[in-house]
C-alpha positions in Angstrom: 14.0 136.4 30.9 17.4 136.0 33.0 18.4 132.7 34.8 18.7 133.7 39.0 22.4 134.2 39.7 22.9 131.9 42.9 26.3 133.3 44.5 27.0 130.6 47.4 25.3 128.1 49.7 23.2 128.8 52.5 24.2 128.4 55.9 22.6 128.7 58.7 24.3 126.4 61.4 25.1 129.3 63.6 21.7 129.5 64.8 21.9 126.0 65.9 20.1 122.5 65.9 16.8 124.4 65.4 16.7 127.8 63.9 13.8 130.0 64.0 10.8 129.7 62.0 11.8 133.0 60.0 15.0 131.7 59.4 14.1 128.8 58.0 11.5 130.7 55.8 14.4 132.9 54.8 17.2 130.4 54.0 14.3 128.4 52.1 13.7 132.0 50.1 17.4 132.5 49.4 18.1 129.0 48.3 15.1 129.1 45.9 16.5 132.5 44.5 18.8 134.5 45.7 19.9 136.9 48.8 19.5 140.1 46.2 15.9 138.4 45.2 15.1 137.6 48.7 15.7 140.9 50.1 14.0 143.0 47.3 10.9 140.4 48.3 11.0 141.5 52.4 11.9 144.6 51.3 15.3 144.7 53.5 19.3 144.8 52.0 21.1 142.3 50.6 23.7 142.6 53.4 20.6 142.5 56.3 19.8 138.9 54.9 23.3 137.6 54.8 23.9 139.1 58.4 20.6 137.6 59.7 21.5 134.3 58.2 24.5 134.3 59.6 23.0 135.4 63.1 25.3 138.6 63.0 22.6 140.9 62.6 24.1 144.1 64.1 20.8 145.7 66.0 20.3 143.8 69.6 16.7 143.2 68.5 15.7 141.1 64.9 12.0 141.5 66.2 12.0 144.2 63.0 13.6 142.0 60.2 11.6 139.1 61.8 8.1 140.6 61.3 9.2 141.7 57.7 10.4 138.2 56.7 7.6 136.6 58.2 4.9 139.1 56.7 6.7 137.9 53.4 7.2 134.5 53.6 4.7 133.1 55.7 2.0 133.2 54.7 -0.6 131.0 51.7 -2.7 132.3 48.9 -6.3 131.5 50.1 -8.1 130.1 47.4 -11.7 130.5 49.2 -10.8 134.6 50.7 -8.8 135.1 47.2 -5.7 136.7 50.0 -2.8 135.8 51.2 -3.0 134.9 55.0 -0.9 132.8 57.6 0.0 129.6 57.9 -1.8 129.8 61.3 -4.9 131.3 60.1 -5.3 128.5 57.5 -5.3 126.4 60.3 -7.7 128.1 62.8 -10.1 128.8 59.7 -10.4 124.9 58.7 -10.6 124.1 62.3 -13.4 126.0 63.2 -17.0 124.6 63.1 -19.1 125.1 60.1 -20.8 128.4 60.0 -24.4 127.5 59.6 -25.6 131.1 60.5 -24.2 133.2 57.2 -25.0 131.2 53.8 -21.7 133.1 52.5 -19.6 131.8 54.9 -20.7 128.4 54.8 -19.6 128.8 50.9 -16.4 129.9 51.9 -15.9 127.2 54.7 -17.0 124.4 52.1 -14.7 125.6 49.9 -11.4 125.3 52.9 -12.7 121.9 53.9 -11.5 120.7 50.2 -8.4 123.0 50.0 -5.4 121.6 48.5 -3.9 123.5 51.7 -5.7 121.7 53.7 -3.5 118.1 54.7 -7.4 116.5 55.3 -8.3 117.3 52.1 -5.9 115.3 50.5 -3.7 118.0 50.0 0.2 118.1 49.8 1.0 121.3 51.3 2.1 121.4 55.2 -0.5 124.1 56.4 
């Protein structure tokens, strides 16, 4: 197993006091591996995540490299559905009432309510 090549720091101050959420996600990415490693994970170019990071992404629009980093990067592995799924859908799931109609889901809600995603639960992770 090879050690991750980091090649330079990450700087994102061109998108001001508070960059976008899928910048964040993707300067948090690169810094934890690499641009290379990054982009093979979103499944854009090297160059695209240095450019986006740099907010000098050439197209008018980022609405397509957005959705990709975001479909990458945002999201948790659901212990209860066994899935990856948003940050937001963690949320709405734990929120909702307890499904007293479906013995299955009730399992599955049970299950959520102790999450270690879950920041009432005790857990640690900011979902």
């Amino acid at each position: 197993m090879s050690a991750i090549r980091r090649t330079r720091s990450v700087d994102i101050s061109n998108w001001g006091a508070q960059p976008p959420r899928w910048i964040a996600l993707l300067a948090n990415e690169v810094r934890a591996s690499n641009r290379k490693l990054a982009a093979e994970r979103i499944g854009v170019s090297r160059s695209a995540v240095s450019l986006a990071l740099a907010n000098r992404y050439p197209s008018p629009s980022t609405d397509s490299i957005e959705k990709k980093v975001l479909s990458a990067l945002d999201g948790l592995k659901c212990p209860a559905l066994g899935d990856t799924i948003s940050v937001e859908q963690c949320r709405e799931y734990r929120a909702r009432p307890a499904p007293t109609h479906n013995p299955m889901a009730m399992r599955l809600w049970r299950q959520c309510q102790t999450c270690p995603h879950n920041p009432d639960a005790g857990g640690n992770d900011d979902a």
